[in-house]
N, C-alpha and C positions, 0 to 999 in steps of 0.2 A: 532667511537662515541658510546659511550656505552649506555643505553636503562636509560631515563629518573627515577629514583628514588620516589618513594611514598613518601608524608610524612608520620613524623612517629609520629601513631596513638598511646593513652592512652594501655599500655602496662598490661595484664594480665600474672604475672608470673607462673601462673602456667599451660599456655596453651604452650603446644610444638611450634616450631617457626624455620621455616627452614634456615634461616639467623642470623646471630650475629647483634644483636641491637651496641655493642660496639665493636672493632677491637683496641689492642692495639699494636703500631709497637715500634721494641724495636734495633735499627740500630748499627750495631756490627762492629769494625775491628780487628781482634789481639785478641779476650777479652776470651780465653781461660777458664781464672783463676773467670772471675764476671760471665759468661756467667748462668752457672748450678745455681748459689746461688739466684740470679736475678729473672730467671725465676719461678723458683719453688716458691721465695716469693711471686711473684707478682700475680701467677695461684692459689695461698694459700687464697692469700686476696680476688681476686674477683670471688673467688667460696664461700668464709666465708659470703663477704659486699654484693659483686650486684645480685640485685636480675632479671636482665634479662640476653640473652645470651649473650656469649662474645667470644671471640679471641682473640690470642696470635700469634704473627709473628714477626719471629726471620728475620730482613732483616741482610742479609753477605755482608758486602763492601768487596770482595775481601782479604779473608784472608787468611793467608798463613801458620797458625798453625792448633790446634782440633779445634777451634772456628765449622766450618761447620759439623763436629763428630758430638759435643757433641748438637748442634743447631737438625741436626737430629734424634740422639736419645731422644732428648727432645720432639720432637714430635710427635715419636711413643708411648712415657711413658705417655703423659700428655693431657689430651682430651678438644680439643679447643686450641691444640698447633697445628702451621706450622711454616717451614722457605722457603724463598727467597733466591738464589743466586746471588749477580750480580758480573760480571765480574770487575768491575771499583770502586773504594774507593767516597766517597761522603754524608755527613748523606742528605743533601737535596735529593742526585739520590736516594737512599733508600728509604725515603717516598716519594717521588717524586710515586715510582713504588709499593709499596706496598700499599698506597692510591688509587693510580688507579685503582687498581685490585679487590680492597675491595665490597665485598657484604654487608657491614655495614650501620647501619642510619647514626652512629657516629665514627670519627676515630681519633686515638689518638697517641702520643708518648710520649714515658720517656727515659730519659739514661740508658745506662745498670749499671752503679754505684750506682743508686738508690738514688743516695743527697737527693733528695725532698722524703719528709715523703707521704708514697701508702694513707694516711687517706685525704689526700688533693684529691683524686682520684675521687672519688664519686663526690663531693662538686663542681670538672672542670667538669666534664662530666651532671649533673642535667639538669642544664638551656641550651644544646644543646640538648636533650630530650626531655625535653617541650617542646623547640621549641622557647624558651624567648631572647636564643642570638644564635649568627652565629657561634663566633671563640669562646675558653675560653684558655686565659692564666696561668701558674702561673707566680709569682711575689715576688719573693727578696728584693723588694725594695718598698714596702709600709706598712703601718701601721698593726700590728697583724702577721707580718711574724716574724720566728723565724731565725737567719743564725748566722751560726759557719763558716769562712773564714779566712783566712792570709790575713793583709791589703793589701800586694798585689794584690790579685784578686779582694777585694772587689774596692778598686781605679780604677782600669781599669774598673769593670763593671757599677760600677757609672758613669766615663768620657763616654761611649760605651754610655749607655741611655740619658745621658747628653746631647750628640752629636748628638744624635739622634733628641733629642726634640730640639735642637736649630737650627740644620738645615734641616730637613723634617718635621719640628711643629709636629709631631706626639703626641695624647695622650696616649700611654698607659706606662705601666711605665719598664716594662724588656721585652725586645726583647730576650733575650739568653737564659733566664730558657726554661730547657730540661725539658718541663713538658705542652704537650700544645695539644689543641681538636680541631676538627672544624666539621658541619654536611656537612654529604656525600657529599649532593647536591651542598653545597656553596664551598667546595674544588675542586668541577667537572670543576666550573665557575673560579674558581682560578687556581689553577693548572700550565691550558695551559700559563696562564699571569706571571708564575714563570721563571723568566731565568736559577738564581742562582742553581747549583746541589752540593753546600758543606754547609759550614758555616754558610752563605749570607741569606742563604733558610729562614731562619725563619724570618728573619726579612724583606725580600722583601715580603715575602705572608702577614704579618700583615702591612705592610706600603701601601698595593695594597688594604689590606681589609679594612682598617680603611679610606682611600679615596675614599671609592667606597659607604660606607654609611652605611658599615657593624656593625652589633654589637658584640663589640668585650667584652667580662666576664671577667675579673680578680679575681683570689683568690688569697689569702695569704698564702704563704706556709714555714714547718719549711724543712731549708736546711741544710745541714750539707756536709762541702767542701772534695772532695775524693782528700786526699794527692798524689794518686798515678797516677793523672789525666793525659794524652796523648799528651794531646793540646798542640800543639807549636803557643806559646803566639804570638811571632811576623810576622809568617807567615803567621797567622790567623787574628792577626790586621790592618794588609796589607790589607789585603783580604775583611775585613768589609770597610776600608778605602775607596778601589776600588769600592764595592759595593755601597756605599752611594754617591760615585761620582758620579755613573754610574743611581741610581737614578734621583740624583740631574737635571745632564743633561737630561735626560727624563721628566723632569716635567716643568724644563724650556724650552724646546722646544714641551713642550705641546704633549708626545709619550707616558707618562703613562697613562693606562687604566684607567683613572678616575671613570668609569660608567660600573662596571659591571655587566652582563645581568641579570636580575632578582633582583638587590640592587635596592634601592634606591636613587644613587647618594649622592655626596658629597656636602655641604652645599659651596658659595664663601667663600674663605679666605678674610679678609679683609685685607688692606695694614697692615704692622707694625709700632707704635708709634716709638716715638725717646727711650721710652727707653726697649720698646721689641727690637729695630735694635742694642741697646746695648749688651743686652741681647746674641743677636744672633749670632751677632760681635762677640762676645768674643769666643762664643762656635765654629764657623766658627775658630778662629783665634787657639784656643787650638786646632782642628782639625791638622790644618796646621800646628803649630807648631810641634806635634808628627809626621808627615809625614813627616818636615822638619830634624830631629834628625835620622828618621829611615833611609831617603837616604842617609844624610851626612853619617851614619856609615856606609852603604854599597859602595858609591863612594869615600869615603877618604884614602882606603888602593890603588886604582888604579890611583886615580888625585892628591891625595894631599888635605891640611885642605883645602886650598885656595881655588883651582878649585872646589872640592868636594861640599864646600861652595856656592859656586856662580852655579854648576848644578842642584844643591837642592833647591835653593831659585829660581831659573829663573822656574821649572815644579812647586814648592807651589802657586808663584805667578798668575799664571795660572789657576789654580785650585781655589785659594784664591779671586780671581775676578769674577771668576762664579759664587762660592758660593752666593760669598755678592748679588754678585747681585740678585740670584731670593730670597735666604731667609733672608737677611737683610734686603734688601730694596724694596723688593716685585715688582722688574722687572721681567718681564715675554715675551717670545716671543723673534724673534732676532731684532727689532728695536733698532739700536743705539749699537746693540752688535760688529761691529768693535772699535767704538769708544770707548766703555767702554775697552775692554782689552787692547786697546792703551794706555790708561788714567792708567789700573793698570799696565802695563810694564814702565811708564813712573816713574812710585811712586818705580820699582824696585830699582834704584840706592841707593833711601835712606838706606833701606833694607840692599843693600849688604855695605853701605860703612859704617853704623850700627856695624853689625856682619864679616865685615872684620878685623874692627876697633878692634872691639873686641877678635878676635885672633889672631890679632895682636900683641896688648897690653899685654893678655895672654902669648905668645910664649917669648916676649920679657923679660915680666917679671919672667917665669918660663920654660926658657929652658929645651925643651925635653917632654913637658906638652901633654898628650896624651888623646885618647877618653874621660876616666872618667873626666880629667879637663874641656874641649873643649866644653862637652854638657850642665852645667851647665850656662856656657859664653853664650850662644848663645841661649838658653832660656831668657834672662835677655836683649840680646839686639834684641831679637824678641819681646821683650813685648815693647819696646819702639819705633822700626819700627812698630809696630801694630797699637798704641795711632795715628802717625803720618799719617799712612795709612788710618783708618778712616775718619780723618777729611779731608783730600783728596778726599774719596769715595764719604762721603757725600755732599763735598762743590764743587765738581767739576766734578769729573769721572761721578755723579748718582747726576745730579742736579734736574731732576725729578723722581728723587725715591719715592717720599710721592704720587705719582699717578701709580696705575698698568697699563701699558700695554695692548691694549686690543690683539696682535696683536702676533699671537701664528706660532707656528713653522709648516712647513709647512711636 
């Protein structure tokens, strides 16, 4: 347990200061080539802008080029530089570990690609100074931000916040910008409540912060997208996929830390209306739907369209029933939880005889019709198992859904 933290007082810059008021962590794997260019701008800007002290910590997920070289000689050339080794690849275990460690009020991260403009830097970092908010984000996706993207990415990262907000009601608006603060003290509190050590990390610590009663800062930032970015899209949307499951189930059975020590606690959620459960529905059902395409292409080369078909829709279905139920229709706790998953395996058949039907028809009509044909079919007859599915949930599987549950997971 590390030794309780001061707040941090009205700062006079030009009195010496044994500690870094700011800690920026900058989590590295492979990054050879951005590593030097990165650093030196970012030690450039906030010896030019900030006016208290600062830090620089090059975290190493396990690299296996110069990356740890040049990490080290940057920190003997550059004052207010260090780096971190860890054994194991992870950007969450990276700050995970170099947050801990920190003698900072304030700690921070950014990509090593730099996307978000260092002027946005200051502006996150302020209001956890003062002391005005807990977390501060940036944000690609609200008003006054600048972003240069391939619609590629930007579609996924809109459905990602989408998803977010319609099934963990969270408000804030981007989970994934590499560009994010929090004070010392309320990361000490956080931290341990973090599971996630990759991906996941950023958006379980703000989905933990934001229900615990924290105040979480958004700024606007200009982004501009690194063509030559790492990220394996679909491993990685698995990944969040599982994570937002993995929430999901914690909240419904009442195991996420709602209250943490020193917040203020999270205000009730009120039940959702009929056309927030819409709302939610849909974002629940698009969820499913892309987990539904993502297994099918991975179990269709070993079962077949068919089987593939019906192993992918029997695990969505599963998942697609939990969901509805804590964040559509605002059950909570396990009462009535056998029955309800009965009630949605019971609604499976429509489902698969739907998107049976469907490539089916396909196969029949277009002999030899492969992945690219198969996934378009099967979106088309997922949207109409869906419509069907609903009014099922609501009329019968969750006939007291308009009422929460008082009666929580044990």
């Amino acid at each position: 347990m590390r030794t309780a933290r001061r707040p941090v007082p009205p700062l006079d810059p030009r009195l010496p200061r044994p500690e870094p008021v700011l800690e920026v962590v900058v989590p590295v794997h492979n990054e050879e080539h951005d590593l030097e260019p990165c650093v030196r701008r970012l030690h450039a800007h906030l010896a030019e802008t900030f006016p208290y002290p600062f830090r620089i910590t090059v975290a190493d997920n396990a690299s296996t080029d110069r990356t740890p070289w040049i990490a080290a000689r940057l920190a003997g050339e550059l004052p207010g530089t260090q780096w971190v080794r860890l054994e194991e690849k992870g950007r969450g275990r990276a700050l995970h570990t170099a947050w801990s460690r920190s003698p900072a009020a304030v700690l921070a991260y950014l990509d090593v690609d730099l996307s978000t403009d260092l002027a946005a830097l200051l502006p996150l970092v302020a209001p956890l100074i003062s002391g005005h908010s807990d977390l501060a984000i940036g944000t690609r996706l609200a008003r006054g931000s600048r972003v240069v993207r391939g619609p590629k990415r930007e579609i996924i990262s809109r459905c990602y916040n989408g998803l977010l907000r319609g099934t963990l009601s969270v408000g804030f608006t981007d989970a994934q910008c590499g560009f994010k603060a929090v004070r010392a003290e309320v990361a000490e509190r956080l931290l341990p409540l973090v599971q996630d050590r990759e991906w996941f990390f950023d958006t379980e610590l703000l989905v933990i912060a934001e229900r615990a009663g924290l105040r979480i800062h958004e700024v606007p930032v200009d982004w501009v997208d690194d063509p030559d970015s790492r990220v394996d899209l679909l491993p990685t949307a698995l990944a969040d996929l599982r994570g937002m499951a993995r929430l999901g189930r914690a909240l419904a059975r009442g195991r996420l830390p709602l209250a943490v020590p020193g917040s203020a606690g999270a205000a009730p959620v009120p039940p959702p209306g009929r056309l927030a459960q819409l709302l939610r529905f849909a974002a629940v059902g698009a969820a499913g739907t892309l987990l539904h395409l993502a297994l099918y292409v991975l179990l269709r080369p070993a079962a077949g369209a068919q089987a593939g078909n019906a192993l992918a829709l029997l695990l969505c279905t599963v998942l697609n029933t939990a969901a509805n139920r804590r964040f559509t229709f605002g059950v909570r706790g396990r009462a009535g939880l056998p029955a309800h998953h009965l009630g949605g395996l019971l609604a499976l058949p429509a489902g698969l005889a739907l998107t049976g039907a469907a490539l089916a028809v396909l196969h029949r009509t277009v002999p030899g019709a492969g992945p690219g044909a198969e996934l378009p079919v099967l979106v088309a007859a997922n949207l109409a198992a869906a419509l069907l599915r609903f009014h099922l949930l609501r009329a019968w599987v969750l006939p007291g859904s308009r009422r929460t549950t008082g009666t929580s997971a044990s």
